[in-house]
C-alpha atoms as an extended CHARMM CRD file, in Angstrom:
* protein
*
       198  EXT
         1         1  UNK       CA             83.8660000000       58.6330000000      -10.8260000000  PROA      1               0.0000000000
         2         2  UNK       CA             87.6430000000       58.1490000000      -10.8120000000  PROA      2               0.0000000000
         3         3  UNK       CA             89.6550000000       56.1070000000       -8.3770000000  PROA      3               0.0000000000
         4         4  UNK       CA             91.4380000000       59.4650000000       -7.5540000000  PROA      4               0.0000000000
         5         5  UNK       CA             88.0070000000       61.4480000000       -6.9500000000  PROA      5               0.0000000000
         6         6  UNK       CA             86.7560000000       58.5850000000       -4.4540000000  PROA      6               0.0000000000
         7         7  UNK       CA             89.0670000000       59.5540000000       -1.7160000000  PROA      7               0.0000000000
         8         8  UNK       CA             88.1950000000       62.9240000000       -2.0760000000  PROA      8               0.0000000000
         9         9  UNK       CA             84.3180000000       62.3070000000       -1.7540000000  PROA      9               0.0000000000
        10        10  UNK       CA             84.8680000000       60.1740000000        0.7180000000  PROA      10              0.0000000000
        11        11  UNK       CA             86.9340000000       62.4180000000        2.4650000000  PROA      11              0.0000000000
        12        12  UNK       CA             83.9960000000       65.6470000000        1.9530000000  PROA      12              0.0000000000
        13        13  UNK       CA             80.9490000000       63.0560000000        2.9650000000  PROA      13              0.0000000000
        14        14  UNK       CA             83.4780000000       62.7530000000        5.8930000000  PROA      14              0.0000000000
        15        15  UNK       CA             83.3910000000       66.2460000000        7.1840000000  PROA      15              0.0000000000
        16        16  UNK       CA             79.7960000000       67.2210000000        6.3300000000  PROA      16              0.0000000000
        17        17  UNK       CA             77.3380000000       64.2410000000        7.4970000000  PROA      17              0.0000000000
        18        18  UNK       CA             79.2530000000       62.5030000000        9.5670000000  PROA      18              0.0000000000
        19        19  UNK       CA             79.1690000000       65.0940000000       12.4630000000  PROA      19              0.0000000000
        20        20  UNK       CA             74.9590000000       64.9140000000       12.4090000000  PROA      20              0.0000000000
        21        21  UNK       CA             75.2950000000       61.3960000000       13.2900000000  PROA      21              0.0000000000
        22        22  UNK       CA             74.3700000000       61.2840000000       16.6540000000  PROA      22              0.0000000000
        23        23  UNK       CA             71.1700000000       63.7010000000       16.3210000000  PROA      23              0.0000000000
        24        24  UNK       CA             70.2480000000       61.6830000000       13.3430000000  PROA      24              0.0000000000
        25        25  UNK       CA             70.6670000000       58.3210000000       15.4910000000  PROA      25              0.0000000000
        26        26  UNK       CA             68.3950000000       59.9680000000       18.4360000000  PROA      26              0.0000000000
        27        27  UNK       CA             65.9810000000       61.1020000000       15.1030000000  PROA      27              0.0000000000
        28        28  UNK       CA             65.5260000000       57.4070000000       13.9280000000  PROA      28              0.0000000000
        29        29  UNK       CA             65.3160000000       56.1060000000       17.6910000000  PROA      29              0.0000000000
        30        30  UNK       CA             62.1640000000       58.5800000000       17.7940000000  PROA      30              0.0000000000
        31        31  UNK       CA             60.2610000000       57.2110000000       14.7090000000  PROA      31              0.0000000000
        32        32  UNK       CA             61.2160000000       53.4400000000       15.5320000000  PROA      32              0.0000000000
        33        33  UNK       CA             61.0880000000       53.3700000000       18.9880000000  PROA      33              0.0000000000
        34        34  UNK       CA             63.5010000000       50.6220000000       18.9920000000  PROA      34              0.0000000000
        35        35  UNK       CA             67.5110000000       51.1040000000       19.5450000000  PROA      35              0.0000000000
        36        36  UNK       CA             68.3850000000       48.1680000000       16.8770000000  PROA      36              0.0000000000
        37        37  UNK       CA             65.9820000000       49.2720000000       14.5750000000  PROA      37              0.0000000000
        38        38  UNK       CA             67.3030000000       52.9440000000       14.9310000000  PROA      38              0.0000000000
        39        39  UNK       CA             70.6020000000       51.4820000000       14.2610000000  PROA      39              0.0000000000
        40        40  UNK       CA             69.6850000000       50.0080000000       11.1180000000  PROA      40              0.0000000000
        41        41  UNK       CA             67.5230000000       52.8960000000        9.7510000000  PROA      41              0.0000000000
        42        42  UNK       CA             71.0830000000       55.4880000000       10.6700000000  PROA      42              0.0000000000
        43        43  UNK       CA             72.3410000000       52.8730000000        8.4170000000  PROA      43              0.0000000000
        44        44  UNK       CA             69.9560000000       52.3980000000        5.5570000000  PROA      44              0.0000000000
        45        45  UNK       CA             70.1920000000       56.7560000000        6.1420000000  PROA      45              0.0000000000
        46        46  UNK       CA             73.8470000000       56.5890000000        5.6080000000  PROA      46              0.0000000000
        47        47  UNK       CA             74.1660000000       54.4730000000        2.7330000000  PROA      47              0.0000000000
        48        48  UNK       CA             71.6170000000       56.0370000000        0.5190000000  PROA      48              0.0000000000
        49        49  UNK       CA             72.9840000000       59.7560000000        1.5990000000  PROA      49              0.0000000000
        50        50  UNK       CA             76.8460000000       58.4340000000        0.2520000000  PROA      50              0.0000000000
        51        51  UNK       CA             75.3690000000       56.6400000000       -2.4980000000  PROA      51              0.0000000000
        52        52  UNK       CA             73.5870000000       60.4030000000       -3.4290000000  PROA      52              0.0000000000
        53        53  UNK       CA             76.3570000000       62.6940000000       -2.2120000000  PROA      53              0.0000000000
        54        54  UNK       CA             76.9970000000       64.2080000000       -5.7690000000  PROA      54              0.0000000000
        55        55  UNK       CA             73.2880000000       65.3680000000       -5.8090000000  PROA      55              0.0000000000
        56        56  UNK       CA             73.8410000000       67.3640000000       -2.3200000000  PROA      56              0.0000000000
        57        57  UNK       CA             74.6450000000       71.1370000000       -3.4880000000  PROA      57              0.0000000000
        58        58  UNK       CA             77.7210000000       72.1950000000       -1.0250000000  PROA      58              0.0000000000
        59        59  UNK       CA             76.6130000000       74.9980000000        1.2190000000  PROA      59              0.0000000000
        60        60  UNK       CA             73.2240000000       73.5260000000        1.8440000000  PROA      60              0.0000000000
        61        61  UNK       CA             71.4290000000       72.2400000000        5.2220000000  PROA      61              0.0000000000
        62        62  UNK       CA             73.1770000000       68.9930000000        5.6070000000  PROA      62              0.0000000000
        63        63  UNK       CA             71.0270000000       67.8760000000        8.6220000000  PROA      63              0.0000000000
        64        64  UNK       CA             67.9330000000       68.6320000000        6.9710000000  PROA      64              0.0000000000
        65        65  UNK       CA             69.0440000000       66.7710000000        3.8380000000  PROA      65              0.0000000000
        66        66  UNK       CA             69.7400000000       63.9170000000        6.4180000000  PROA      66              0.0000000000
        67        67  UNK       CA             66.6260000000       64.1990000000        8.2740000000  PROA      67              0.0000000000
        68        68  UNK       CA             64.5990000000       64.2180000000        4.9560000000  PROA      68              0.0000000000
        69        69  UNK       CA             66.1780000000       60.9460000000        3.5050000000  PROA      69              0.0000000000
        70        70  UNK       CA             65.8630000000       59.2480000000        7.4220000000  PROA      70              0.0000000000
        71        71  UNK       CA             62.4090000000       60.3520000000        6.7320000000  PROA      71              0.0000000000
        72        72  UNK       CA             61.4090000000       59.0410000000        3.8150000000  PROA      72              0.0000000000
        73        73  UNK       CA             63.6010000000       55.6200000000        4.4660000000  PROA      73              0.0000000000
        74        74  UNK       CA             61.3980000000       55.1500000000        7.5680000000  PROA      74              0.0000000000
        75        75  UNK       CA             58.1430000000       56.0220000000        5.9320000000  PROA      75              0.0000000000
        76        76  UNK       CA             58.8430000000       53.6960000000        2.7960000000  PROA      76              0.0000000000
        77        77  UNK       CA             59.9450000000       50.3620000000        4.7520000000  PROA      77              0.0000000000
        78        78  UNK       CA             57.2660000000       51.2680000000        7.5340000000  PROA      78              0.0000000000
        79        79  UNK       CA             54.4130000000       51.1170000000        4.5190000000  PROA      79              0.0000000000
        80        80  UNK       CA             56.4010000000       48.3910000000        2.4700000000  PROA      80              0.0000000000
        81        81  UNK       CA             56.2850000000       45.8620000000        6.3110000000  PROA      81              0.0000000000
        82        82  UNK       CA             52.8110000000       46.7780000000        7.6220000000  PROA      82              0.0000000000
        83        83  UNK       CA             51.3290000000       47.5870000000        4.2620000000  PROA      83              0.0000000000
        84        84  UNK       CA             48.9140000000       50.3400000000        6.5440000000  PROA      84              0.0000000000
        85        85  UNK       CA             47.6700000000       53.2530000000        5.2380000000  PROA      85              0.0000000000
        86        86  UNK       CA             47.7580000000       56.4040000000        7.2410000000  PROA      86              0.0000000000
        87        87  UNK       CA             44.2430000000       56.1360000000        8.7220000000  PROA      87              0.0000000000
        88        88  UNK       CA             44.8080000000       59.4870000000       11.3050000000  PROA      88              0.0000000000
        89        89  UNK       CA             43.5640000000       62.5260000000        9.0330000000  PROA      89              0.0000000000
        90        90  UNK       CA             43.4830000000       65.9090000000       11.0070000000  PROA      90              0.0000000000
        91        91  UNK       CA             42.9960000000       69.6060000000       10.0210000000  PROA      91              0.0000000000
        92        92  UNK       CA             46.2000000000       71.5500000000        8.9880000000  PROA      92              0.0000000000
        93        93  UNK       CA             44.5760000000       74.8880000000        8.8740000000  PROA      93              0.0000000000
        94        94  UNK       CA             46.5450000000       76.9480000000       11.3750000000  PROA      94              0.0000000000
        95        95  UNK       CA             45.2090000000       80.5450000000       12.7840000000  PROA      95              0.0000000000
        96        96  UNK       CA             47.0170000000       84.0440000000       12.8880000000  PROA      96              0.0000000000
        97        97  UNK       CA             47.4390000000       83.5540000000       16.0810000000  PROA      97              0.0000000000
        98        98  UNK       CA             49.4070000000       80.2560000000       16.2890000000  PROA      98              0.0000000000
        99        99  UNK       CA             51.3310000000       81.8310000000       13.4860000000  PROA      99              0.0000000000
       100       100  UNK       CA             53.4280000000       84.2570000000       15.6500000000  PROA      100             0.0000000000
       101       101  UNK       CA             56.5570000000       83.2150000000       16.8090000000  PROA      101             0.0000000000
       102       102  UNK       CA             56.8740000000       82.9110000000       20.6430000000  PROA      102             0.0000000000
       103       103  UNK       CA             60.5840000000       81.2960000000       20.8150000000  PROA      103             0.0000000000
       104       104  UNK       CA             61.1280000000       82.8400000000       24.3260000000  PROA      104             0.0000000000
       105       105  UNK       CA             58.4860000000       80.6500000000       25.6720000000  PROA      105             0.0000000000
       106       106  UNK       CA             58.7330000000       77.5560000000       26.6880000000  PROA      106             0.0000000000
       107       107  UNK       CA             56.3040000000       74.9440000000       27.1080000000  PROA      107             0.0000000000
       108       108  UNK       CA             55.8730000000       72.3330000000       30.2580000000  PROA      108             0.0000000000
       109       109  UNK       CA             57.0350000000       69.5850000000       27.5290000000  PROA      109             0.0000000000
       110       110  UNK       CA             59.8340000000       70.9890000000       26.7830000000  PROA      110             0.0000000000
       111       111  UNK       CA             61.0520000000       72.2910000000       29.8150000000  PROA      111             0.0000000000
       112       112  UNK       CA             60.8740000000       68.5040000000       30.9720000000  PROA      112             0.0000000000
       113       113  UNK       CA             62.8480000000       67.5200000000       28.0860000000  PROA      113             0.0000000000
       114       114  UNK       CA             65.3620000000       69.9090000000       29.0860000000  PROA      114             0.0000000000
       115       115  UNK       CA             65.9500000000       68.5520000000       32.2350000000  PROA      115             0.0000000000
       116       116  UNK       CA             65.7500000000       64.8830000000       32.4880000000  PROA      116             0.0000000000
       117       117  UNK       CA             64.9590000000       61.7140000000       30.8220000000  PROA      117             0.0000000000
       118       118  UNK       CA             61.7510000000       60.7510000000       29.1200000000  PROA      118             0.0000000000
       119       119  UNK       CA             60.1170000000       58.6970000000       31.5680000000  PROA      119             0.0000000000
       120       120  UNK       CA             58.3830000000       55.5450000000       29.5490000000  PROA      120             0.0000000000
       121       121  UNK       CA             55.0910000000       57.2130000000       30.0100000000  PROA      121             0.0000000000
       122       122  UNK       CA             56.0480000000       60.4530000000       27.6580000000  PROA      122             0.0000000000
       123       123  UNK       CA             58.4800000000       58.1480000000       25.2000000000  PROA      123             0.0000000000
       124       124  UNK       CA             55.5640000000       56.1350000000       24.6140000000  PROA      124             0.0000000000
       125       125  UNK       CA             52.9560000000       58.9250000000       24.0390000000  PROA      125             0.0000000000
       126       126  UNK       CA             55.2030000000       60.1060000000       21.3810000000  PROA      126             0.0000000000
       127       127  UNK       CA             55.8250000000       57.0470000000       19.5340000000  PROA      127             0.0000000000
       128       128  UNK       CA             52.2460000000       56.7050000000       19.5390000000  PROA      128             0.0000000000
       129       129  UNK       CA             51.8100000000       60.1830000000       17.7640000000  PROA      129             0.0000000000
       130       130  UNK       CA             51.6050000000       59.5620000000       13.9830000000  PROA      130             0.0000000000
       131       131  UNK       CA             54.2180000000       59.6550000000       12.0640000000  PROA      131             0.0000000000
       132       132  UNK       CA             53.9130000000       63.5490000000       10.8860000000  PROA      132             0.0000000000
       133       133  UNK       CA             53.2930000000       64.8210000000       14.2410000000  PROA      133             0.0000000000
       134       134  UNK       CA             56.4310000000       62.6840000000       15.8440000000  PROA      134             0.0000000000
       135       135  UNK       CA             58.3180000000       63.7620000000       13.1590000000  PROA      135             0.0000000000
       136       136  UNK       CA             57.7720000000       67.5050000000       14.0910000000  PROA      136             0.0000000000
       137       137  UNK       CA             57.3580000000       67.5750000000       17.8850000000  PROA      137             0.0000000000
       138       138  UNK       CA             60.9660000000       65.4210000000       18.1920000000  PROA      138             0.0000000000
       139       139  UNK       CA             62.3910000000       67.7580000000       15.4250000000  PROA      139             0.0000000000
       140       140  UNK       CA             61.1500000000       71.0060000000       17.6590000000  PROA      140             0.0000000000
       141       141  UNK       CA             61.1230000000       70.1860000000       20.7930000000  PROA      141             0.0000000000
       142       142  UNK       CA             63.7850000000       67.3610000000       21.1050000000  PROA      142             0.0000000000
       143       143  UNK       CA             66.1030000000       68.4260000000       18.4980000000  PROA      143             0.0000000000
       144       144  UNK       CA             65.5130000000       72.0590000000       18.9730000000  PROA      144             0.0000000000
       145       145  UNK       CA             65.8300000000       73.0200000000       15.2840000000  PROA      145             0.0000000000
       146       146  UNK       CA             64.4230000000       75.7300000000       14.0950000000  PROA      146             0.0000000000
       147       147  UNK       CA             60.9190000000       75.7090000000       12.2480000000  PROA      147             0.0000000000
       148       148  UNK       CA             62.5490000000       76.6160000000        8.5380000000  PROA      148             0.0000000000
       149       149  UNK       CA             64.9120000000       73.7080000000        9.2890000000  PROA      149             0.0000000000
       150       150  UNK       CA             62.1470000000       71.1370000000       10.0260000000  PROA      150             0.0000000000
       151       151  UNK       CA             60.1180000000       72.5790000000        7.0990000000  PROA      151             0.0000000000
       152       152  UNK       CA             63.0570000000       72.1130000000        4.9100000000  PROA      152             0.0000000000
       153       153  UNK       CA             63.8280000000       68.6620000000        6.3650000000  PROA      153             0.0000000000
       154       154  UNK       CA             59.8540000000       67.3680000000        5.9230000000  PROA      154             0.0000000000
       155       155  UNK       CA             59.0980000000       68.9760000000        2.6220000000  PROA      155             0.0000000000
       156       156  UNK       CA             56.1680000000       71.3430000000        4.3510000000  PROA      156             0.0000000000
       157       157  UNK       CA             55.8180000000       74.5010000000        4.5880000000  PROA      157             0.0000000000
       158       158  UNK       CA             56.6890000000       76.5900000000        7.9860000000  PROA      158             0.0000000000
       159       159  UNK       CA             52.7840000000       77.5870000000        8.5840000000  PROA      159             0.0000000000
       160       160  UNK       CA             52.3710000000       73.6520000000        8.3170000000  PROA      160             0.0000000000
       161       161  UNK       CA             54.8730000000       72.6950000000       10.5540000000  PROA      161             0.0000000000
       162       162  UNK       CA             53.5770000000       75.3150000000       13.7970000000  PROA      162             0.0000000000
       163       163  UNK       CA             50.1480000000       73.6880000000       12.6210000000  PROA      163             0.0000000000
       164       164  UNK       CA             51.0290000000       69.8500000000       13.5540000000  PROA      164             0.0000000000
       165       165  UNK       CA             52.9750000000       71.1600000000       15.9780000000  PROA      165             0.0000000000
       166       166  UNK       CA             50.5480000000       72.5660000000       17.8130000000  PROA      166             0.0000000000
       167       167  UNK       CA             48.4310000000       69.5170000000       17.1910000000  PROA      167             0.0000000000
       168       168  UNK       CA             50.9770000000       66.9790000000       18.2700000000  PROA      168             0.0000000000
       169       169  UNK       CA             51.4350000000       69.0640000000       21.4770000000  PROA      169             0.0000000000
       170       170  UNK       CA             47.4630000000       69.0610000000       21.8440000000  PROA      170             0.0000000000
       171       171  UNK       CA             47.3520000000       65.2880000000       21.5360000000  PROA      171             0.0000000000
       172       172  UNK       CA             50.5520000000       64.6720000000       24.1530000000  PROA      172             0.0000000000
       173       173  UNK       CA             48.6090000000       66.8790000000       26.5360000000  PROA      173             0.0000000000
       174       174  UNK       CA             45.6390000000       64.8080000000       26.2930000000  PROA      174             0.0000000000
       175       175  UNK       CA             47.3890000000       61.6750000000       26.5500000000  PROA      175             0.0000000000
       176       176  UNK       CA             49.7200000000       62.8270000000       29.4860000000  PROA      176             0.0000000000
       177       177  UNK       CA             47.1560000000       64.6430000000       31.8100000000  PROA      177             0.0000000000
       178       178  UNK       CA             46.7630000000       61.7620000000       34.1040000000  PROA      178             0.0000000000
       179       179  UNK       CA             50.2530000000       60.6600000000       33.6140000000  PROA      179             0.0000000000
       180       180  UNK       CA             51.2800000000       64.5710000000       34.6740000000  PROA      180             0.0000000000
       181       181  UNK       CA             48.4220000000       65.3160000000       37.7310000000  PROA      181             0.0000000000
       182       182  UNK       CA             49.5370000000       61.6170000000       39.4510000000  PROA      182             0.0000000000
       183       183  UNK       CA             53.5950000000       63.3180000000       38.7690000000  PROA      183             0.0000000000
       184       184  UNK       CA             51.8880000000       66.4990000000       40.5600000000  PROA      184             0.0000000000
       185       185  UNK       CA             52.1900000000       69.1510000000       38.1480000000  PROA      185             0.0000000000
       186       186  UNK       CA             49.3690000000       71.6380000000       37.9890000000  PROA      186             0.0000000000
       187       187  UNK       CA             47.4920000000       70.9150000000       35.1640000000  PROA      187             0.0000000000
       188       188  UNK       CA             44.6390000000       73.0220000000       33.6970000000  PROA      188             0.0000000000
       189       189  UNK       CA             41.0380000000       71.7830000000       33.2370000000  PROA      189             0.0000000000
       190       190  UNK       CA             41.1050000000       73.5500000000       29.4940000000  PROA      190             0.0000000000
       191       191  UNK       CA             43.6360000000       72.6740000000       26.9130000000  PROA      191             0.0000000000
       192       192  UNK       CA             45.2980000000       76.1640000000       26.5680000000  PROA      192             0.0000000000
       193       193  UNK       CA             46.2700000000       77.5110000000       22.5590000000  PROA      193             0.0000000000
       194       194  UNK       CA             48.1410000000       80.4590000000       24.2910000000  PROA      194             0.0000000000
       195       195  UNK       CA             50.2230000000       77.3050000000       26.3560000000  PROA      195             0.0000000000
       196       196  UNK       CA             51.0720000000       75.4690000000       23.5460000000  PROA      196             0.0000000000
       197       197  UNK       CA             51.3880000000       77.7810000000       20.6130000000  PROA      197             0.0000000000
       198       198  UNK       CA             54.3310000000       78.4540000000       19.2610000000  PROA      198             0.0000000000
């Protein structure tokens, strides 16, 4: 690349990532759980999406593209420090049912995301989640992108990504029904598909 072309690239990287930084910084304090770690992985993020700028295709899903590389930066230095394997294994079939979109709805979870704070109680059950149900139930229901967005930004399928989400939402429920009955919400004695189906 010539000196004159820098400026320019610069100048492009500029205008199209820079503006998802903040989502991408609230992304990275989701999977780390940590603000200074958060700060360096928006970093590590940043660097490697400038250093492959010329292999983004103008006109694509910048956030996504983003997402994806925060992703995969997290995933690799998360393996390459605690050299663990991903012991959680969990069915990814999904039914008809969970299959039909029900955006007007709106789930207990995410109406209390929509209106205040995570209390340490919920932030923790998430970070607890493994990684590829965090990854989708902060890209859903924190980040409120849509599911061809997250599939696009994770490398799944949309059928797979209504699957974990419905998982991850199953598991938060379980995790949270003490946490929610002591905050007095009515809570049902049955985990409820038609609740937390998407």
């Amino acid at each position: 690349m010539s000196n004159t072309e820098k400026p320019k690239q610069q100048e492009r990287f500029n205008k199209v990532m820079v503006p998802h930084m903040d989502v991408l910084y609230n992304y990275g304090l989701y999977l780390t759980g940590d603000r200074e770690e958060a700060n360096d992985l928006l970093q590590e993020t940043y660097l490697k999406a400038f250093r492959f700028f010329e292999k983004f295709e103008p006109g694509t899903n910048a956030k996504a593209w983003l997402y994806r590389i925060m992703r995969n930066t997290f995933i690799n230095e998360y393996r390459r420090v605690k050299r663990l394997p991903d012991i959680v294994q969990y069915d990814e079939q999904i039914s008809a049912y969970q299959m039909l979109p029900r955006e007007e709805e709106k789930t207990e979870l995410r109406s209390q995301m929509d209106g205040e704070l995570f209390e340490d109680e919920i932030a923790g059950a998430i970070a607890g989640l493994p990684e590829k149900f965090k990854s989708v139930i902060v890209l859903r229901d924190v980040q409120d992108l849509p599911y061809e967005e997250i599939a696009d930004a994770l490398e799944i399928p949309v059928g797979t990504v209504r699957s974990r989400l419905h998982r991850a939402r199953a598991i938060l429920f379980a995790r949270l029904r003490d946490y929610a009955t002591a905050k007095g919400y009515n809570v049902p004695d049955v985990f409820s598909q038609a609740e937390f189906a998407t």
